[in-house]
KEZALUM-422864 format. One record per residue: residue in three letters; x, y, z of N, C-alpha, C in turn; residue number from 1. Coordinates in Angstrom, 1 decimal. Layout:
! residues N
ala_X_Y_Z_X_Y_Z_X_Y_Z_NUM
...
This chain:
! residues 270
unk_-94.0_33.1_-49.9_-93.7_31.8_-49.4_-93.4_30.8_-50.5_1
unk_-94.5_31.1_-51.8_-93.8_30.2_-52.8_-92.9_30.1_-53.3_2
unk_-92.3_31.1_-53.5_-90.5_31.5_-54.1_-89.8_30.6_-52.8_3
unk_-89.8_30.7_-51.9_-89.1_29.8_-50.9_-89.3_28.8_-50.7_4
unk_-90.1_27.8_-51.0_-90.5_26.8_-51.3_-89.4_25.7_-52.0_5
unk_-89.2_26.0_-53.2_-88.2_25.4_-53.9_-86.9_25.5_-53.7_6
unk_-86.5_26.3_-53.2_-85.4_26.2_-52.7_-85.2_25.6_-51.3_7
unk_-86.1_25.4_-50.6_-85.8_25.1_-49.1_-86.4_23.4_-49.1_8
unk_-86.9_22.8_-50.2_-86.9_21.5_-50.6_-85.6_21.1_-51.3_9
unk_-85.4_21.6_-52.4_-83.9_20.9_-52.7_-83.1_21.2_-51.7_10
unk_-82.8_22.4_-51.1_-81.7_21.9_-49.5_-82.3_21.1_-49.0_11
unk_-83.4_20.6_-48.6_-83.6_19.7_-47.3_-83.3_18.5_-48.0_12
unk_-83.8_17.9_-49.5_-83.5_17.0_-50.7_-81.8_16.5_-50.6_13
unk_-80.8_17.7_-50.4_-79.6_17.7_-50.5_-78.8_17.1_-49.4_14
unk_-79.5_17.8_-48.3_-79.2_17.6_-46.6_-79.3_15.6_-46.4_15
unk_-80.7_15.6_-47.0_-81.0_13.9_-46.9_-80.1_13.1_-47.7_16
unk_-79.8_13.6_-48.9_-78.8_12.3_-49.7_-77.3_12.4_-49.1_17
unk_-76.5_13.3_-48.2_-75.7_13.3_-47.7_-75.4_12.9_-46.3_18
unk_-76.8_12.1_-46.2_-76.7_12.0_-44.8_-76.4_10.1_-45.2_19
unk_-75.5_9.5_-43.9_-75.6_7.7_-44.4_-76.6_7.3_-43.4_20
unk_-77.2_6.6_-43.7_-77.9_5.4_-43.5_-77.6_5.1_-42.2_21
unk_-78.5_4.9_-41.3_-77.8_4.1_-39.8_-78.1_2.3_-40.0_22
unk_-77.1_1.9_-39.8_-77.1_0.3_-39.9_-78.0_-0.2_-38.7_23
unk_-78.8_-1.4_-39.4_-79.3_-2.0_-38.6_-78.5_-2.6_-36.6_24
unk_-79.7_-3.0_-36.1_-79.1_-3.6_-35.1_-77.9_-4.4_-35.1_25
unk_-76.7_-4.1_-34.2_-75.2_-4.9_-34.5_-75.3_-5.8_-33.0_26
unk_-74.9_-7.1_-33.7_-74.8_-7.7_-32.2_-73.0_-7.8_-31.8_27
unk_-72.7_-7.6_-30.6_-71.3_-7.2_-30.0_-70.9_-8.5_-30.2_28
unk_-69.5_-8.5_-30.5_-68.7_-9.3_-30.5_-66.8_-9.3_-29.5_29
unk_-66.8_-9.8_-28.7_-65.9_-9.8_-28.2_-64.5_-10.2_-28.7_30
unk_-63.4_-9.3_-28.3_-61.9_-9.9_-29.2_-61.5_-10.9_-28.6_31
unk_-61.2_-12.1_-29.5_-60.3_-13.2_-28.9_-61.3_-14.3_-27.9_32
unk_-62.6_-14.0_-28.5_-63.3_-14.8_-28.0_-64.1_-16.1_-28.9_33
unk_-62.7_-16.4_-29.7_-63.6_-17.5_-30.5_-64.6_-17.0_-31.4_34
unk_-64.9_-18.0_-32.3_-65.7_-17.9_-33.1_-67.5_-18.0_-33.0_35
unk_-68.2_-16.9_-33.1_-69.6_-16.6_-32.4_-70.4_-18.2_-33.2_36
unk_-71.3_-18.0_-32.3_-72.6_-19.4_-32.9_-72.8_-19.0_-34.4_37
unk_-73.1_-20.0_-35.2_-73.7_-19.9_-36.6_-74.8_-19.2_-36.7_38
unk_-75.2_-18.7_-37.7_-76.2_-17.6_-38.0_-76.8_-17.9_-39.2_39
unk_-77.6_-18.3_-39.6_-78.4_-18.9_-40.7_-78.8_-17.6_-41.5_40
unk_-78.5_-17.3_-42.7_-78.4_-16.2_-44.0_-78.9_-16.9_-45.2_41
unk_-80.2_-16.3_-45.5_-80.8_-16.5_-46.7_-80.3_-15.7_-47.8_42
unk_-80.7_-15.9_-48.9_-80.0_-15.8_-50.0_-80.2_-14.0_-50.0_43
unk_-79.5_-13.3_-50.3_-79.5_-11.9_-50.1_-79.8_-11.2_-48.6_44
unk_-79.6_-12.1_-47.7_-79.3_-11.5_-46.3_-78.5_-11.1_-45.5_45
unk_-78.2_-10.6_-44.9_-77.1_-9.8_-44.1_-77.3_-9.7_-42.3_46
unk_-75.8_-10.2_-41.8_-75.9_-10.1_-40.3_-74.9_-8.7_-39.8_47
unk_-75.6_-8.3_-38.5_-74.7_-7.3_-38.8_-73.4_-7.5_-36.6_48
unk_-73.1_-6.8_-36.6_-72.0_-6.3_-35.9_-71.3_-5.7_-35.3_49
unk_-70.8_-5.9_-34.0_-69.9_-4.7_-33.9_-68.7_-5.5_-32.8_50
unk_-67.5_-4.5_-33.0_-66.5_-4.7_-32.0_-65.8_-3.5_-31.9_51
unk_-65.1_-3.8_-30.9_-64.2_-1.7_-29.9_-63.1_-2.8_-30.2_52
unk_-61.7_-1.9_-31.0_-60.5_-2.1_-31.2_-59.7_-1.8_-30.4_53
unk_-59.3_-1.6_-29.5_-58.8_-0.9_-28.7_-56.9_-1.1_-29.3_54
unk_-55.4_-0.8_-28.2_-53.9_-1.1_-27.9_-53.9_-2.1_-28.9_55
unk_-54.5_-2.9_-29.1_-53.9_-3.9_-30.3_-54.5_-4.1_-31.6_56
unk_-54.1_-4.4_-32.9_-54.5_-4.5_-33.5_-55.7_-5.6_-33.5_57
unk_-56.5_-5.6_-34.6_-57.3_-7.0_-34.3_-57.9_-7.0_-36.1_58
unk_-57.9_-8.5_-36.2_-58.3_-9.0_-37.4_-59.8_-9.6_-37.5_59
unk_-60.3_-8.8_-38.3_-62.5_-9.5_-38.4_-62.1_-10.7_-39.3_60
unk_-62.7_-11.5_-38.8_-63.0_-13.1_-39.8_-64.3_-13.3_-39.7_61
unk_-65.1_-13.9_-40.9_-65.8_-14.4_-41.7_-66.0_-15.3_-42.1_62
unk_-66.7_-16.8_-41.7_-66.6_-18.0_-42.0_-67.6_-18.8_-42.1_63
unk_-67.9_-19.3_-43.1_-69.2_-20.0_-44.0_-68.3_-21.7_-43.2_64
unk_-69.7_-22.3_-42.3_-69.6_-24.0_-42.5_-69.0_-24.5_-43.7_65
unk_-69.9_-24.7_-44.7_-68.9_-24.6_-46.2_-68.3_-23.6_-46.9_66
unk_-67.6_-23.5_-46.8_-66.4_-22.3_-47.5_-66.8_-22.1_-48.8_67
unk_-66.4_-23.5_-49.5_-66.0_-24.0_-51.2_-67.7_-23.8_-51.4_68
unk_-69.1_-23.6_-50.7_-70.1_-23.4_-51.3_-70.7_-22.2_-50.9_69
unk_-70.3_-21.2_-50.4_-70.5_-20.2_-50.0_-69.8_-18.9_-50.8_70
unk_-70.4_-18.0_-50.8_-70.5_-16.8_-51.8_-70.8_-15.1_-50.8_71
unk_-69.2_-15.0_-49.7_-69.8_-13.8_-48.7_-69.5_-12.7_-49.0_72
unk_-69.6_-11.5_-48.7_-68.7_-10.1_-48.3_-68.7_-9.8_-47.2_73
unk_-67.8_-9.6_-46.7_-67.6_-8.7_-45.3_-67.2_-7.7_-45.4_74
unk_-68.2_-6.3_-44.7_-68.0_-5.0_-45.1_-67.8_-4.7_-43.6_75
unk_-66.9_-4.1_-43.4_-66.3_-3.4_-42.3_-66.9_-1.3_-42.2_76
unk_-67.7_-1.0_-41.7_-67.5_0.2_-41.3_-66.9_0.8_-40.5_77
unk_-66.8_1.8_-40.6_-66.3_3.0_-39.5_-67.2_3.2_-38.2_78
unk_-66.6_3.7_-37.0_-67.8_4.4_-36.3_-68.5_5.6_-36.4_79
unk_-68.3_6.0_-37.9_-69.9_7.3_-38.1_-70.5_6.5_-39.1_80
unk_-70.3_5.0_-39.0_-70.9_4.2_-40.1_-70.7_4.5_-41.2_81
unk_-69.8_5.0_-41.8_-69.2_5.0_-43.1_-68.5_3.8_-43.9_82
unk_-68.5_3.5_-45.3_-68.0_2.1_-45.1_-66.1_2.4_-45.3_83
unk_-65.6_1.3_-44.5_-64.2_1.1_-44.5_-63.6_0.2_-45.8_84
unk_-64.0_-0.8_-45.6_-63.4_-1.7_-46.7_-64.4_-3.2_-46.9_85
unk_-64.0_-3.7_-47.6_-64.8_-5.0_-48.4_-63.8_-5.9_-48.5_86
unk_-64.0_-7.2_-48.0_-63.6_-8.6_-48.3_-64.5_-9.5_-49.0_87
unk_-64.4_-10.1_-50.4_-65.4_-10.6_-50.8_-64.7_-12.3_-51.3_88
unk_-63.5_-12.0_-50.9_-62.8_-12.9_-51.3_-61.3_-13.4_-50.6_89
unk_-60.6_-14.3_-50.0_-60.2_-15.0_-49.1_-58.6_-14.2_-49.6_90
unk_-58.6_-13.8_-50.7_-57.3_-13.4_-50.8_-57.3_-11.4_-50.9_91
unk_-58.3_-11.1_-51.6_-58.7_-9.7_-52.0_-59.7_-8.8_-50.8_92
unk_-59.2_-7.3_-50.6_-60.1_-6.6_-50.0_-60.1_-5.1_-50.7_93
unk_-61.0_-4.4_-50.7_-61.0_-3.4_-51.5_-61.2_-2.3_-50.4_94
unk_-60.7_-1.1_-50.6_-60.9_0.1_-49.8_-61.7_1.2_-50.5_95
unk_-62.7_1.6_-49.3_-63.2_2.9_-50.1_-64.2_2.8_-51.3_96
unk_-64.7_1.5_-50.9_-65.5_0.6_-52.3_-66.9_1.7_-52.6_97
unk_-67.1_1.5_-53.6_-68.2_2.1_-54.1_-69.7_0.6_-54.5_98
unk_-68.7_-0.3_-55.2_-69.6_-1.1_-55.5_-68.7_-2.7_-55.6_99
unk_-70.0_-3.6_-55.9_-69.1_-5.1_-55.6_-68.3_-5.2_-57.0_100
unk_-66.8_-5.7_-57.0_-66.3_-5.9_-58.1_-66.2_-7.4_-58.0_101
unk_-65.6_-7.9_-59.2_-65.6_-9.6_-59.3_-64.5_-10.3_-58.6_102
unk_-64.6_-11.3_-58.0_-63.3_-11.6_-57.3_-62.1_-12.0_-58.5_103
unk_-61.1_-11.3_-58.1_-59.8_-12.5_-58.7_-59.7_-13.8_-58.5_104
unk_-58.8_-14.1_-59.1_-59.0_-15.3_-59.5_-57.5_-16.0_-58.0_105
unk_-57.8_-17.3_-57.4_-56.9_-17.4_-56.3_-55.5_-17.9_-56.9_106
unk_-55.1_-17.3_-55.8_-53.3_-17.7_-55.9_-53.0_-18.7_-55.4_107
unk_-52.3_-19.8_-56.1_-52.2_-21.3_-55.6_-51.7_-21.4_-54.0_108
unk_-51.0_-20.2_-53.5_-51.0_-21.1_-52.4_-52.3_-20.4_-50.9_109
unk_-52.6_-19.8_-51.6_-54.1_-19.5_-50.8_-55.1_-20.3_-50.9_110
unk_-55.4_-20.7_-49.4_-56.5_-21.8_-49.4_-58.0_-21.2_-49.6_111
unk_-58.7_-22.0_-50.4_-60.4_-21.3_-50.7_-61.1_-21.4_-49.3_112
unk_-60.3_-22.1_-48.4_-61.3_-22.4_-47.5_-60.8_-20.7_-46.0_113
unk_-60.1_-19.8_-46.6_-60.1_-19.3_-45.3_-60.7_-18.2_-44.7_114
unk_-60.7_-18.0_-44.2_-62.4_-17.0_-44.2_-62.3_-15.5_-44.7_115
unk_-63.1_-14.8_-44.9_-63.0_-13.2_-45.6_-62.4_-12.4_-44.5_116
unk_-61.3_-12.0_-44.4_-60.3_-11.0_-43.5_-60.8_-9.9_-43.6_117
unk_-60.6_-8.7_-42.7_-59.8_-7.7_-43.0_-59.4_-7.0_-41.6_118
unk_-57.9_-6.6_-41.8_-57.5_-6.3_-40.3_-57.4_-4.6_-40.6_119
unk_-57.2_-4.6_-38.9_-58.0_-3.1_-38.2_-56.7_-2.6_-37.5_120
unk_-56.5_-1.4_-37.6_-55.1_-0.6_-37.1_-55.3_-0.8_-35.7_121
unk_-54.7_-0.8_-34.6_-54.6_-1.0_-33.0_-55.4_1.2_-33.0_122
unk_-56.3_1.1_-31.9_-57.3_2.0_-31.6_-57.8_3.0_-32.9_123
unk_-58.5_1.8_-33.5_-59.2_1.9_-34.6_-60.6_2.4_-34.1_124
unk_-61.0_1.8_-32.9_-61.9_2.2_-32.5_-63.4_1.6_-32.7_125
unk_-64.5_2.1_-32.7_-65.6_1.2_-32.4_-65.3_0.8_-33.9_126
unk_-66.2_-0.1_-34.3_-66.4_-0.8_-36.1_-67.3_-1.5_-36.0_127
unk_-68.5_-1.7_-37.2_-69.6_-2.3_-37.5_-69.3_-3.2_-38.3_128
unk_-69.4_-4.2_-38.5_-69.5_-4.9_-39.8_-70.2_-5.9_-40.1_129
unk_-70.5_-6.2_-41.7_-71.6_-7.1_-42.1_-71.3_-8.1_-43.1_130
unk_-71.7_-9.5_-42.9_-72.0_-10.4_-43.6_-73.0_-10.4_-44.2_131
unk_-72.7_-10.8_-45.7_-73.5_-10.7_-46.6_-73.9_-12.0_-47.2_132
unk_-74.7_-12.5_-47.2_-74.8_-14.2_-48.3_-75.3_-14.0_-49.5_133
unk_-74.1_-13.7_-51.0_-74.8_-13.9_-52.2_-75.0_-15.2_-52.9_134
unk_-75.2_-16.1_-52.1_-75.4_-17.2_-52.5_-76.6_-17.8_-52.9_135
unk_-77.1_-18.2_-53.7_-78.2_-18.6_-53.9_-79.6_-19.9_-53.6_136
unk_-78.5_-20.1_-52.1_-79.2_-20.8_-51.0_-79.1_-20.5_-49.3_137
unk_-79.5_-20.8_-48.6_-79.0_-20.4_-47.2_-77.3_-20.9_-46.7_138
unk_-76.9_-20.0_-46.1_-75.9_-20.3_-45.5_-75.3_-20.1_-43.9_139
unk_-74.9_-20.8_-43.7_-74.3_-21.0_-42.2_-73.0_-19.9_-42.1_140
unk_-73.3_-18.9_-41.1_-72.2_-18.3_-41.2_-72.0_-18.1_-39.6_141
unk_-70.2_-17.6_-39.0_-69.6_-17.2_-38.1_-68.8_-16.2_-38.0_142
unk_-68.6_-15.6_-37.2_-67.4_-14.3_-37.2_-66.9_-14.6_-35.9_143
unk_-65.6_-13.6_-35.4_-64.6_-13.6_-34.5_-63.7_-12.7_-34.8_144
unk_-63.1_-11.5_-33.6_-62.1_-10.8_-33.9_-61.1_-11.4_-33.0_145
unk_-59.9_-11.2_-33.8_-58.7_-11.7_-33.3_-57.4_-10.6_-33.2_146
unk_-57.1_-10.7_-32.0_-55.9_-9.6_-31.3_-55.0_-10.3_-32.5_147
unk_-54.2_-8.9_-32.9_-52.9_-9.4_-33.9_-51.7_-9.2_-32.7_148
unk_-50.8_-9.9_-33.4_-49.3_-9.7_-32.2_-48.2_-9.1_-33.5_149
unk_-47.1_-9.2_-32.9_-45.9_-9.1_-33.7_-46.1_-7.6_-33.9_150
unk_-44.6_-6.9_-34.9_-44.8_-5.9_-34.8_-45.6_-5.1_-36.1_151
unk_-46.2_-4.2_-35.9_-47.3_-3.1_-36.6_-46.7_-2.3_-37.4_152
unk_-47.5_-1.8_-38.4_-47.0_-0.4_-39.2_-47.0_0.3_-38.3_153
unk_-45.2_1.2_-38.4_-45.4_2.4_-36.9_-46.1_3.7_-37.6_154
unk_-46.0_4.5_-37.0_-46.3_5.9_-37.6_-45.3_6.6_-37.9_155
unk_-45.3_7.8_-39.2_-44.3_8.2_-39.6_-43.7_8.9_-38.5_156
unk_-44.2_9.5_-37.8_-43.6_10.1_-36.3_-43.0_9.6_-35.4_157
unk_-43.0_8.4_-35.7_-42.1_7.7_-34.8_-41.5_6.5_-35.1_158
unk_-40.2_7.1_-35.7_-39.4_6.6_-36.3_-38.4_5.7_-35.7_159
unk_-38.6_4.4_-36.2_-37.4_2.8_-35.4_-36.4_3.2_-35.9_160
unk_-35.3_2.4_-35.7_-34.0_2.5_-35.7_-33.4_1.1_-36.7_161
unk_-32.8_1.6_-37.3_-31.8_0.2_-38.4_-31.0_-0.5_-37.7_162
unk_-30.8_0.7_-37.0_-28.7_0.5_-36.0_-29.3_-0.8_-34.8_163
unk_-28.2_-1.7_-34.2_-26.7_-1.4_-34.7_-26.5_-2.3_-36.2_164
unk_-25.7_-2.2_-37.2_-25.0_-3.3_-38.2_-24.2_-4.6_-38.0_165
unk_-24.7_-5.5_-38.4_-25.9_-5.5_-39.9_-27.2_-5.9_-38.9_166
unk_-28.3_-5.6_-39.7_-29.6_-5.8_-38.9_-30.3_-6.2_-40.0_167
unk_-31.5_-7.1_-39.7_-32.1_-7.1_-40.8_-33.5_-7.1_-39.9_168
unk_-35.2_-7.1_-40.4_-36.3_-6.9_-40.6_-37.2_-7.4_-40.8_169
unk_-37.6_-8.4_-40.3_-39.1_-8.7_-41.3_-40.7_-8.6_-40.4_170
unk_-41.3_-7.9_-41.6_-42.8_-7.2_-41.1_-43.6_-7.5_-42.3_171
unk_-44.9_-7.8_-41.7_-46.0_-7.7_-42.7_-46.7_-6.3_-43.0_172
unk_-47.1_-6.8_-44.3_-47.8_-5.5_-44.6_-49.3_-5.9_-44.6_173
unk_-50.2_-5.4_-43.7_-51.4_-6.6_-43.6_-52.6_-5.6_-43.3_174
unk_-52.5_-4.2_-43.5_-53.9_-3.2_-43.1_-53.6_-2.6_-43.9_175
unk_-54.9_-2.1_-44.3_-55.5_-0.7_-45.4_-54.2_0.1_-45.2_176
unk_-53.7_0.7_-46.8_-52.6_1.8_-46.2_-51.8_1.7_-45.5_177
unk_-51.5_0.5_-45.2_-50.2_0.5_-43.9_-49.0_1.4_-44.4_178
unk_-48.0_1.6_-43.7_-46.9_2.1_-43.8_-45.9_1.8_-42.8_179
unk_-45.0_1.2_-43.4_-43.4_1.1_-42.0_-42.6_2.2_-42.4_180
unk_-42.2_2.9_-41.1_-41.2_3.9_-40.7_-39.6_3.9_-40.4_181
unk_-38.5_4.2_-40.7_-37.7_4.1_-40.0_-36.7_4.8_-40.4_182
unk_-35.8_5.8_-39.5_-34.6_6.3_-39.6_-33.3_5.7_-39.8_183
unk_-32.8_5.9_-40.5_-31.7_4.9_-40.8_-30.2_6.0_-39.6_184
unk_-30.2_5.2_-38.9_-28.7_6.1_-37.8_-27.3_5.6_-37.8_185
unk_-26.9_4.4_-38.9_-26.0_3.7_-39.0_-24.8_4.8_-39.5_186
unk_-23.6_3.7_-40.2_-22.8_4.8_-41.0_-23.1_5.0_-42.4_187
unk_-22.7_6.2_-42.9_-23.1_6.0_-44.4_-22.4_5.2_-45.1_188
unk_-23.1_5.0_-46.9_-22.9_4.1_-47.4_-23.0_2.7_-47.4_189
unk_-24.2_2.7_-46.4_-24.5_1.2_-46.4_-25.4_0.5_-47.6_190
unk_-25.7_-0.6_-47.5_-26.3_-1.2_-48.4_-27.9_-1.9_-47.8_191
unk_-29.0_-1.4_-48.7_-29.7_-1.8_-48.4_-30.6_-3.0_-48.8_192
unk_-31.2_-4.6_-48.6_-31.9_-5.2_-49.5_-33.3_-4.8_-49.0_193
unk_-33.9_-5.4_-50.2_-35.4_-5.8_-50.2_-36.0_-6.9_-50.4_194
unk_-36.4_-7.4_-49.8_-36.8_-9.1_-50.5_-38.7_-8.7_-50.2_195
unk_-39.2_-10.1_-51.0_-40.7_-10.2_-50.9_-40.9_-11.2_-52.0_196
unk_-42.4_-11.9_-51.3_-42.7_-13.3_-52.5_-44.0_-13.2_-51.9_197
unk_-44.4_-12.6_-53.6_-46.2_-13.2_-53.0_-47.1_-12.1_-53.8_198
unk_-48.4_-11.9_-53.4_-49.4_-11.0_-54.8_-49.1_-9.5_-54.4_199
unk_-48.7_-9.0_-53.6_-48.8_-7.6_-53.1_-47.4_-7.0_-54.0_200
unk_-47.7_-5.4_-54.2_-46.9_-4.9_-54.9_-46.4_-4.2_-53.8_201
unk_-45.3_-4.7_-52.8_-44.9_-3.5_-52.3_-43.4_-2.6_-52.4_202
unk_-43.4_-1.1_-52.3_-42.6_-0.2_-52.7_-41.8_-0.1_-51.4_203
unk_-40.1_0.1_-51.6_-39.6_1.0_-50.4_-39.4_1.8_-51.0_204
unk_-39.4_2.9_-50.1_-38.9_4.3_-50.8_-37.9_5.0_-49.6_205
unk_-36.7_5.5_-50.3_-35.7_6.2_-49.0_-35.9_8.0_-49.8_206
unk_-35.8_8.6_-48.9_-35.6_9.4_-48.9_-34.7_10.3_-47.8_207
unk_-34.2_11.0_-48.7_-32.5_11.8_-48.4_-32.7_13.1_-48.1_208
unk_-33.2_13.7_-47.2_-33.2_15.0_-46.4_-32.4_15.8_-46.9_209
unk_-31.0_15.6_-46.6_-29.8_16.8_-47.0_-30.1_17.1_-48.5_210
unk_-30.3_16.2_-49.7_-30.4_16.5_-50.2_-31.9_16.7_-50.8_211
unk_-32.6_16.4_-50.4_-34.3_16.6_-50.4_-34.5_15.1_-51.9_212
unk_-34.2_14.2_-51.7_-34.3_13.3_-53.1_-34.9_11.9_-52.6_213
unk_-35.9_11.5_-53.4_-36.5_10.3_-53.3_-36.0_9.4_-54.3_214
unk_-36.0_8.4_-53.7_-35.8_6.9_-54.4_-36.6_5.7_-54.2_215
unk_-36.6_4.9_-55.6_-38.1_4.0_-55.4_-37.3_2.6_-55.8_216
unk_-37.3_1.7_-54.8_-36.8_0.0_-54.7_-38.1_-1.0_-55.1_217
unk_-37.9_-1.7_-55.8_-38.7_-3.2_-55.5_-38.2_-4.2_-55.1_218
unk_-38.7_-5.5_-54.7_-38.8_-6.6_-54.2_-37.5_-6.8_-55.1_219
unk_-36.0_-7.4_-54.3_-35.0_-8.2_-55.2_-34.2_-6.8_-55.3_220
unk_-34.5_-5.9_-55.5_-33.6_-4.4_-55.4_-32.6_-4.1_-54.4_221
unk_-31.8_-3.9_-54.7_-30.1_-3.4_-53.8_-30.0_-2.0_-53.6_222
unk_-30.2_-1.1_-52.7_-29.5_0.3_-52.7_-28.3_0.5_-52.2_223
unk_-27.1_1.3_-52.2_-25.8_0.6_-51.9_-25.2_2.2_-51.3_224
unk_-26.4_3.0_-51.1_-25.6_4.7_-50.9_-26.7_5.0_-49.6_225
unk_-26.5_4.1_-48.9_-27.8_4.4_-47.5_-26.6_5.4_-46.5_226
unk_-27.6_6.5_-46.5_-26.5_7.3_-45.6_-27.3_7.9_-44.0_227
unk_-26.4_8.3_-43.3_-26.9_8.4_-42.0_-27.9_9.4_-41.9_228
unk_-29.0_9.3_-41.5_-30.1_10.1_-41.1_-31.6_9.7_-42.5_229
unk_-31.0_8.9_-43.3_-32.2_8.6_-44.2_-33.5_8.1_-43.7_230
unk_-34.2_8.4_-44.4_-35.5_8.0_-44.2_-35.9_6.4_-44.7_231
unk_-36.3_5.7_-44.4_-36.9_4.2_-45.4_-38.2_3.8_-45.0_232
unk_-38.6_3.8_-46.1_-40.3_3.7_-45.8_-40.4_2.5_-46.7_233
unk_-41.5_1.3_-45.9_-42.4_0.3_-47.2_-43.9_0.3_-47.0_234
unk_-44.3_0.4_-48.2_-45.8_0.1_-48.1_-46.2_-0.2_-49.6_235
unk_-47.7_-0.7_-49.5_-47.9_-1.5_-50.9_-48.9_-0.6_-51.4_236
unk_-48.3_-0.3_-52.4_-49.6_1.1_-53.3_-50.9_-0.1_-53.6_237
unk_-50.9_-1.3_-53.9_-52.1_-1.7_-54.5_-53.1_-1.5_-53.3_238
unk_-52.9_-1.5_-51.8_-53.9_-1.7_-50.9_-54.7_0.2_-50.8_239
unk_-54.3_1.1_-51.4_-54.8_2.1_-51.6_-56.2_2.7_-52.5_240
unk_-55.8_1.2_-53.3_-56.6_1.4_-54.5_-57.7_0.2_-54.1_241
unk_-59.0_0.1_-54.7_-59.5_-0.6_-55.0_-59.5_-2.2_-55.8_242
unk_-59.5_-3.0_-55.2_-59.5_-4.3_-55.4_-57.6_-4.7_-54.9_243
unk_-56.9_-4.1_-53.6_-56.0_-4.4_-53.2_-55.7_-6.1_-52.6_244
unk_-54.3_-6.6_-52.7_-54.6_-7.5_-52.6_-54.5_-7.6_-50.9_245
unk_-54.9_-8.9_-49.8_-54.7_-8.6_-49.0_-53.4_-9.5_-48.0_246
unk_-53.1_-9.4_-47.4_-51.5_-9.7_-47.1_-51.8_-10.1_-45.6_247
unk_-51.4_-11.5_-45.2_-51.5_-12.2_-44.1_-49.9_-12.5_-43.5_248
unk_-49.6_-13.1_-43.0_-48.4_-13.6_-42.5_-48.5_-14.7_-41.5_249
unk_-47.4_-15.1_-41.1_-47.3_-17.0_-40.8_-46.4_-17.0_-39.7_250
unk_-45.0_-16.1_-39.9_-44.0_-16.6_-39.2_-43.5_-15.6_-38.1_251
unk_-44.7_-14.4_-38.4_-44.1_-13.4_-37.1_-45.2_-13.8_-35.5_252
unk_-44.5_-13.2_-34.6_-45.3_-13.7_-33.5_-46.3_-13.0_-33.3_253
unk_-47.4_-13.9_-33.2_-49.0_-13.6_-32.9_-49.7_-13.6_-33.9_254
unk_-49.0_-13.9_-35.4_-49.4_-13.5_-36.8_-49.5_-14.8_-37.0_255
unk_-50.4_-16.2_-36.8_-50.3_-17.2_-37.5_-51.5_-17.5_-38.2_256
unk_-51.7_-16.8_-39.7_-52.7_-16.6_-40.9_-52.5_-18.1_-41.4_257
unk_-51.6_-18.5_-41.4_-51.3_-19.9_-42.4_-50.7_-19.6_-43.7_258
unk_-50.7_-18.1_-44.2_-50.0_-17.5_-45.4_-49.1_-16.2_-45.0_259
unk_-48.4_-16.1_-45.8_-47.7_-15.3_-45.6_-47.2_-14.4_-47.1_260
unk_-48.5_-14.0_-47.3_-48.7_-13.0_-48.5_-48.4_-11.7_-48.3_261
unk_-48.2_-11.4_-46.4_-47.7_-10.2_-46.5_-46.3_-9.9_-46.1_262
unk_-45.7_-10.8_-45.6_-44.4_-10.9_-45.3_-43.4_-10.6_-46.4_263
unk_-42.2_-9.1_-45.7_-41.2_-9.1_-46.5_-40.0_-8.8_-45.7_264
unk_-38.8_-8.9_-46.2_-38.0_-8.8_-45.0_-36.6_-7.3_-45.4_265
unk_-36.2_-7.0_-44.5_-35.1_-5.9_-44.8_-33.9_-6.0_-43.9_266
unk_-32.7_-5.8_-44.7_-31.4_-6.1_-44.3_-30.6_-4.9_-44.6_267
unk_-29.7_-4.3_-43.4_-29.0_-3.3_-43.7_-27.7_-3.8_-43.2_268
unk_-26.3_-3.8_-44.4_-24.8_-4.1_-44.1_-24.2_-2.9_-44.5_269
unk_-23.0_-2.9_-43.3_-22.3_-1.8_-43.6_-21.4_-2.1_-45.9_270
């Protein structure tokens, strides 16, 4: 029995460090129900959360009474409680975080006062999340999920339409990983733009079936050989990575952030 011993302790040793943590009690939060009562957070305390995503997308907010003296994260989990992503800062969210990094530094037209975001794909499903106060006094905090409108990253399987010409586009890029899809069915040789203004890096990329060939546009970029059946895809590599920036919008319907960091637009002429 001794020889088994050591080995059936480091498995059980192994089994424990791979298991996560079950989060404390979450109080429910309803979508589109306003902003919950204040919640009083001592200095290294944490409230915790939950909401069911269901058909629409929905956006978690995070809001300190005083903004400009307040110091939050809002960590979003998964429902096997795993963590999802981190807002620690009104303009930044990081995916897949391991640990707290420093906030960047804000972009003039992002207000300090708007609360720690991060939006949730439409049947996202249950999600936990927690406020954190690293502030070095108590603070007043609130949350609220909010139904998004306007149109969504589609899935690559189901692919929109360019046609008929000329058409043009505009979509935010505003969730972890997003991706826009679309088949191009027009005639060939069209011309394609890209526009965008603001912190996100985002890429379109077409790709050409017949001949199996990818191509990579940025913001201000012209493609001028769009042919029938192409592929066009945009998404922002930085939101993949760690310390991505996070992308709001203003002017699509149901999307009124007050910024529009994730807004870009696309135009297809014959």
């Amino acid at each position: 029995m001794k020889k088994l011993a050591v080995p059936l302790v480091a498995a059980l040793l192994a089994l424990l460090a791979g298991c996560t943590p079950p989060l404390p009690e979450a109080t429910e939060v309803a979508v589109d129900a306003g902003y919950s009562a204040p919640v009083t957070l001592p200095p290294g305390k944490s409230a915790f959360f939950a909401v069911t995503v269901g058909a629409s997308p929905v956006r978690i907010d995070a809001l300190a009474q005083d903004p400009l003296a307040a110091d939050l994260d809002l960590i979003v989990y998964r429902q096997d409680r795993t963590d999802y992503a981190l807002a620690e800062d009104p303009l930044y969210f990081h995916s897949d975080f391991r640990e707290r990094a420093h906030p960047l530094a804000l972009k003039p037209q992002i207000l300090p006062t708007l609360p720690r975001s991060i939006n949730l794909k439409a049947n996202f499903g249950r999600a936990f999340f927690e406020v954190k106060n690293w502030s070095d006094h108590d603070v007043q905090v609130m949350v609220q999920a909010v139904s998004r409108g306007g149109p969504g990253g589609n899935d690559c399987s189901d692919l929109s339409s360019l046609d008929p010409l000329p058409s043009s586009f505009t979509g935010a890029l505003i969730y972890l990983g997003q991706q826009y899809c679309w088949a191009y069915t027009g005639a060939d040789n069209a011309t394609l733009d890209f526009a965008y203004q603001g912190p996100l890096h985002p890429v379109l990329k077409v790709y050409k079936p017949a001949a199996r060939k990818t191509l990579f546009l940025y913001p201000g970029q012209q493609y001028t050989d769009l042919d029938h059946g192409d592929l066009v895809f945009v998404y922002d590599y930085t939101n993949r990575q760690i310390g991505g920036a996070a992308g709001f919008c203003n002017s699509l319907p149901g999307c009124h952030d007050g910024v529009t960091t994730g807004e870009f637009s696309l135009s297809v002429t014959p």
